[in-house]
C-alpha positions as CSV (number, residue, x, y, z in Angstrom):
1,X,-23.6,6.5,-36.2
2,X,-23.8,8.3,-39.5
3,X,-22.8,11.6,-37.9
4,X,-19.4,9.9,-36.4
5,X,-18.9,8.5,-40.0
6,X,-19.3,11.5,-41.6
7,X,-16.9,13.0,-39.3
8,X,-14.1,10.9,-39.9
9,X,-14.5,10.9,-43.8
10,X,-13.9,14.6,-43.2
11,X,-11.0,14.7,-41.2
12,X,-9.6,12.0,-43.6
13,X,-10.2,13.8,-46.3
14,X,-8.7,17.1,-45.0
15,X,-5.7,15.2,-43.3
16,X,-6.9,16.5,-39.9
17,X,-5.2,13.6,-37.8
18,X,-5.8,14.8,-34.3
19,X,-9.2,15.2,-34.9
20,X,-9.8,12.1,-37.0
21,X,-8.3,9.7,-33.9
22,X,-11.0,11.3,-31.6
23,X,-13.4,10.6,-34.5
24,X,-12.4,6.6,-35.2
25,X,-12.7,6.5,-31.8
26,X,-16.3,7.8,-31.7
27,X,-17.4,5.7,-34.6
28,X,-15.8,2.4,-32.7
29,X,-17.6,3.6,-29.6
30,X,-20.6,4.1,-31.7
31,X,-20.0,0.5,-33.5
32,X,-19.7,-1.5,-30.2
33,X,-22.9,-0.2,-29.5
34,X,-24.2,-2.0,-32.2
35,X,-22.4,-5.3,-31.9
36,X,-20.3,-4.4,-35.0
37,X,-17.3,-5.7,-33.3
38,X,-15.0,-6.1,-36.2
39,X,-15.8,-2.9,-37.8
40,X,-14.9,-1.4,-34.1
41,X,-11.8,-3.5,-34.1
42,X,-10.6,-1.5,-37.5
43,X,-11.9,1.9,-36.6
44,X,-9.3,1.6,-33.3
45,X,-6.6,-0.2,-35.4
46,X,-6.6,2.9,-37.7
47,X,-6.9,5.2,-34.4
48,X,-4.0,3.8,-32.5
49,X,-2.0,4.6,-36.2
50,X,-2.7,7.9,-36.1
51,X,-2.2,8.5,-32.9
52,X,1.0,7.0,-32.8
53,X,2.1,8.7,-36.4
54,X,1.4,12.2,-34.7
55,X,2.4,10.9,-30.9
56,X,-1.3,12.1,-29.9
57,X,-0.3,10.5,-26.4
58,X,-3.7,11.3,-24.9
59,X,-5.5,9.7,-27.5
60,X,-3.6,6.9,-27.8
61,X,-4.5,6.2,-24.0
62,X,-7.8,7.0,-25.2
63,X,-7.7,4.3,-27.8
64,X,-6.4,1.4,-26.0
65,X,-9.2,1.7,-23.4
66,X,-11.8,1.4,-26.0
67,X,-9.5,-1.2,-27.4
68,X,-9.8,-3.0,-23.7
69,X,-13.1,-2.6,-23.7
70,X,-13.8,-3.9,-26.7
71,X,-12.6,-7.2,-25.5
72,X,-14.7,-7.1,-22.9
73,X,-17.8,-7.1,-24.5
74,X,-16.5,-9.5,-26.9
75,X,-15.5,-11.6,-24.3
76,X,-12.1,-11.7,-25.4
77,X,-9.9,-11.5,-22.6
78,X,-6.8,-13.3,-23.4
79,X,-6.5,-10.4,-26.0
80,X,-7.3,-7.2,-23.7
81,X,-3.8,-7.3,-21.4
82,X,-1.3,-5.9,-23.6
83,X,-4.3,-2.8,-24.3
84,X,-4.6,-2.6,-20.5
85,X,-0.9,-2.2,-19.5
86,X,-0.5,0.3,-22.5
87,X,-3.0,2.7,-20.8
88,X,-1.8,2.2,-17.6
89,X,1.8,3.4,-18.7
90,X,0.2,6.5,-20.3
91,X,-1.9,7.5,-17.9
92,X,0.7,7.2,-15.5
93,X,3.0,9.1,-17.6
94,X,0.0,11.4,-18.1
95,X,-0.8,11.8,-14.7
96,X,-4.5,11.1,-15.5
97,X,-5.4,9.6,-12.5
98,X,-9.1,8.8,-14.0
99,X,-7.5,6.9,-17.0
100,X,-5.4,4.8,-14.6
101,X,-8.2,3.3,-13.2
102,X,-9.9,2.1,-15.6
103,X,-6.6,0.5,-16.7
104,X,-6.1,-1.0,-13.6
105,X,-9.7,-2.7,-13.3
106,X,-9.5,-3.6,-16.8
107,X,-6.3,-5.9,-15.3
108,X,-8.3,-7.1,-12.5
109,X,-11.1,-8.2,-14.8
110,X,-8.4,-10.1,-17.0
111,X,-6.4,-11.7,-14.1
112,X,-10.1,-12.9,-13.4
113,X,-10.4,-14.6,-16.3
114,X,-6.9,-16.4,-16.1
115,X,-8.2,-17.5,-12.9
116,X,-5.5,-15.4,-10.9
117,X,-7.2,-14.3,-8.1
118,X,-4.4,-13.0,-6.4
119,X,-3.8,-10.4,-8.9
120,X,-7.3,-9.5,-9.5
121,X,-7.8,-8.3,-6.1
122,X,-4.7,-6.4,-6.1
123,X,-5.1,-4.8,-9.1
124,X,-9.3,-4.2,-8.3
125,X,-7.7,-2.6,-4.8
126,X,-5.3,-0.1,-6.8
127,X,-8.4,1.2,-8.6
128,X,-10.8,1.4,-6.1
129,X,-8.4,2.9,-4.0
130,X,-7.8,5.9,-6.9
131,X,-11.5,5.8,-7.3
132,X,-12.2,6.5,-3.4
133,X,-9.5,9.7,-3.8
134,X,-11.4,10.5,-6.8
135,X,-15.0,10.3,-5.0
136,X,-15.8,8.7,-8.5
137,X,-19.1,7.1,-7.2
138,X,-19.0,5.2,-10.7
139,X,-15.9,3.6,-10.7
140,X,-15.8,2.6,-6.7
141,X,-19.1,0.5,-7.8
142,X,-17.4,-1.0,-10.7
143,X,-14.3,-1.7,-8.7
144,X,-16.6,-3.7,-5.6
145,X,-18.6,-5.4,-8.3
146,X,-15.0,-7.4,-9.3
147,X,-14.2,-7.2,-6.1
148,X,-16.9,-9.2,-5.3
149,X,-16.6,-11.9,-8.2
150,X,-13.6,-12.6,-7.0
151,X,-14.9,-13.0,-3.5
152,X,-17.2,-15.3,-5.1
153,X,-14.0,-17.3,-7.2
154,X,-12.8,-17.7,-3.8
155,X,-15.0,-18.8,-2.1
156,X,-15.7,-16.4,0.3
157,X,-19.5,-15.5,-0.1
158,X,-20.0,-13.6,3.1
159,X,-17.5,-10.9,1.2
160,X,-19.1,-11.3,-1.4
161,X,-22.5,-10.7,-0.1
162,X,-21.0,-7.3,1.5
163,X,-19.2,-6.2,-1.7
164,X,-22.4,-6.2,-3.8
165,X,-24.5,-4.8,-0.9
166,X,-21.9,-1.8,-1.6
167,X,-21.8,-1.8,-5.2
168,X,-25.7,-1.6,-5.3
169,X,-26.0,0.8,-2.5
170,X,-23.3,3.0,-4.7
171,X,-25.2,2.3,-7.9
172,X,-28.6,3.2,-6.2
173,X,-26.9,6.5,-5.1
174,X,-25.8,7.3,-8.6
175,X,-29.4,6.9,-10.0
176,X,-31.0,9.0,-7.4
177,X,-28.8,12.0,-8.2
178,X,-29.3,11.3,-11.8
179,X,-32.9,11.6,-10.7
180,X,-32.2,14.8,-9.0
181,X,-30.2,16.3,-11.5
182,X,-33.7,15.9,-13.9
183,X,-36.0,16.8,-11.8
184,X,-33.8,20.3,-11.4
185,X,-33.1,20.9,-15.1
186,X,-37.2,20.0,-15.4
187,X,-37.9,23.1,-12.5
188,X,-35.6,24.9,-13.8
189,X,-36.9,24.9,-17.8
190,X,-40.5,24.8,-16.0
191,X,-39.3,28.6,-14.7
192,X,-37.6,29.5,-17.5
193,X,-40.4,29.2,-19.4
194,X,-42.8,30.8,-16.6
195,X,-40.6,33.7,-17.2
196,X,-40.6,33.9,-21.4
197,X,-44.4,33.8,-20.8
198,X,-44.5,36.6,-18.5
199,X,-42.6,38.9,-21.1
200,X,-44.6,37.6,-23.7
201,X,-47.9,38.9,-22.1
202,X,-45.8,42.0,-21.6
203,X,-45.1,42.5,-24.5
204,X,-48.8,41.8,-25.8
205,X,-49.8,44.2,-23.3
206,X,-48.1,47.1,-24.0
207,X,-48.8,46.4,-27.8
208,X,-52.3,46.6,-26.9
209,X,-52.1,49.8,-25.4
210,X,-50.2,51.4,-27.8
211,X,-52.4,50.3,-31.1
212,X,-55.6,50.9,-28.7
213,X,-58.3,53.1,-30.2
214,X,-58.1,56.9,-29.1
């Protein structure tokens, strides 16, 4: 966290506002780690300024997802709608697809909360249905997982029961590439440095030779 606060006391102090949103939002980001809610809350309250001040549209978007999810993880969901319907506008208007996802589950999961059912299915549909164009393994898991609380608001276990069978099966499939993906860069530094210690002994070698008594 102390890198991402140094950052931003730069860009403040050099009156770089494009990079100094990216950099609130890091240091929020960094924050909600932490649980330091409120000190998140005024990183992305300074963010959304900026970005509005220079009309950073991207990172405005950018903002009020974090701001969303903020309210998530507090548990404030009454507060995260007016966030959520801001993104989605932008990333429409952005035609940032990957953006306009999150947006929509982020209504789903608040439409939960208000005990709207109806809505949070619709809107958990719109994203998983973006997600699935997407092949965004990621977000179809997060889009069955409220999928399948709402299942569960509903009534209807037996959906519910085949949602999260899907959502794990999607999240087990995520770790096993993850998996892969380590095990390659492993091989791969494994060889690399196979290789630097072949042209080491090389180069010893021919050293040898040439400094070898006549």
């Amino acid at each position: 966290m102390k890198s991402a606060q140094r950052a931003t006391d730069i860009f403040r102090e050099v009156r770089n506002d494009y990079s100094l949103v990216s950099a609130l939002n890091n240091l929020a980001l960094a924050q909600m780690s932490l649980w330091k809610f409120a000190d998140a809350a005024q990183q992305l309250k300074e963010a959304e300024q900026v970005a509005r001040r220079t009309n950073n549209l991207h990172m405005l978007m950018y903002t009020f997802l974090n701001s969303s999810n903020l309210r998530i993880i507090k548990g404030d969901f009454a507060a995260m709608k007016g966030y959520c319907e801001n993104a989605l506008t932008l990333a429409r208007q952005l035609q940032d697809p990957s953006s306009e996802l999150i947006a929509l589950r982020g209504l789903a999961i608040y439409y939960f909360y208000r005990n709207n059912a109806d809505e949070a299915e619709r809107y958990a549909n719109q994203s998983l249905k973006i997600a699935s164009e997407l092949n965004s393994f990621k977000h179809i898991g997060a889009a069955y997982s409220v999928l399948s609380d709402v299942a569960i608001f509903e009534g209807d276990f037996t959906r519910h029961h085949r949602l999260m069978i899907k959502s794990d099966s999607i999240r087990d499939l995520i770790l096993n590439e993850a998996l892969a993906r380590n095990i390659q860069n492993i091989e791969a530094k494994y060889e690399t440095e196979k290789k630097e210690q072949k042209i080491e002994e090389k180069k010893e070698q021919v050293w040898k030779e040439k400094n070898k008594p006549r």
